[in-house]
C-alpha positions, 0 to 999 in steps of 0.5 A: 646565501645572500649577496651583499651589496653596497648602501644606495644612494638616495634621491636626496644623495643623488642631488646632493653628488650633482651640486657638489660636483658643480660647486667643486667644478667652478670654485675647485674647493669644497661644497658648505651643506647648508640645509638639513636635505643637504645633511641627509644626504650626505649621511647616505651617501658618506656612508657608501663612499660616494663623499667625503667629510673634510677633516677641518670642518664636518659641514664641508663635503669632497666627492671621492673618486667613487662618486666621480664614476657612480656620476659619470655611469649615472649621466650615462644612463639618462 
């Protein structure tokens, strides 16, 4: 039996969590992807929960709650 376990986040997700948070913390709205790492990233990390699409526009990105700690546990760790 095998356990199961929650999609990773890719280097490129990495990345992309720490600029989002940047962004959300000096501007306090959400982060424009602007480039296709941008894009890929978001698709790994959307997918694990770790942000959100805005519903307005789908190049618009928020971090969820679970990308706030997975950051902080992340920080932590370096």
């Amino acid at each position: 039996m095998s356990a199961v376990t929650e999609p990773g986040v890719s280097r490129k997700g990495r990345t992309l969590l720490y600029r989002v948070r940047i962004h959300q913390q000096r501007h306090g709205r959400s982060y424009l992807l602007q480039c296709e790492n941008d894009q890929c990233g978001a698709r790994n990390a959307a997918r694990g929960g770790y942000l959100r699409r805005t519903p307005v526009a789908v190049n618009f990105v928020t971090l969820t709650p679970k990308g706030e700690d997975y950051l902080d546990r992340l920080m932590r760790c370096e």
